[in-house]
N, C-alpha and C positions, 0 to 999 in steps of 0.2 A: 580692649586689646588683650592678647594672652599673657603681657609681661604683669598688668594690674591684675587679671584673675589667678595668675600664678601669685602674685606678690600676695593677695587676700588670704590665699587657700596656704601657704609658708606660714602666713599672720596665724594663722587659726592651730594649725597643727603644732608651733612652737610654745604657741601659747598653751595651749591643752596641755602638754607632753611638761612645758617646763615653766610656765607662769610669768614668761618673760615675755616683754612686749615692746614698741616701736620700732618694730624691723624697717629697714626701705632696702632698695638692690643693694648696696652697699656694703650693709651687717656681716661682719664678720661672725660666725660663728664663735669660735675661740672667744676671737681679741674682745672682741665689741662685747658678747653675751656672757661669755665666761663658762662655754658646756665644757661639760666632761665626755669622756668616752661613751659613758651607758648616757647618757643626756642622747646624743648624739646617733649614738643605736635604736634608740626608743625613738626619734622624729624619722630615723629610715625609716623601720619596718609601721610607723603611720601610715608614711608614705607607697612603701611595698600594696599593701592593705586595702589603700583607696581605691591605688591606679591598677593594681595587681599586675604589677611590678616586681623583679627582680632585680636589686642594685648589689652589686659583688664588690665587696670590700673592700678592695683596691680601686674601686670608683671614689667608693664615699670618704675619701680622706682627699680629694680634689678638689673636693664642695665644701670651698672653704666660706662664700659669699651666698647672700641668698642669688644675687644674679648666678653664680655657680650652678645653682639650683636650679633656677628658671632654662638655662640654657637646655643643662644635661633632659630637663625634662623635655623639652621641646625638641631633643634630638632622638628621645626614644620615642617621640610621637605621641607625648599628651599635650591634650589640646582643651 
C-alpha cells in the first residue's frame, strides 16, 4: 500500500538526515523527535531531491505528522 511505502521511504530519509528512528503515521516531528528548524529543512530538500519536488515554505510547517507527510505527498501525486 502507499501509506507503508510512504511510511518506509520517511523511515529512511529521517534516519539518514537525523539518526532518529521508530517513526509510525503518528510521529510528531517536533513533539515526538525533538527537530529543529535546519533538522526539518534538510528532510524537505531529501525530499525535494528524491521526488523532484518543490515544497514552499508555507507548506512545510503543516507537516507536522508523518501521516502529514504521507498525505501532502500523495496529493502532489507521488506514488
Amino acid at each position: 500500500r502507499f501509506e507503508n511505502t510512504m511510511l518506509e521511504v520517511i523511515r529512511e530519509i529521517v534516519y539518514n538526515v537525523t539518526g532518529k528512528e521508530n517513526l509510525d503515521m503518528d510521529t510528531d516531528f517536533l513533539k515526538d523527535l525533538g527537530l529543529n528548524s535546519f533538522d526539518i529543512m534538510n528532510i524537505v530538500c531529501a525530499f525535494e531531491e528524491r521526488y523532484d519536488i518543490s515544497v514552499p515554505t508555507r507548506d512545510v510547517w503543516q507537516l507536522r505528522q508523518v501521516s502529514d507527510v504521507v498525505k501532502y505527498l500523495a496529493e502532489k501525486g507521488i506514488s
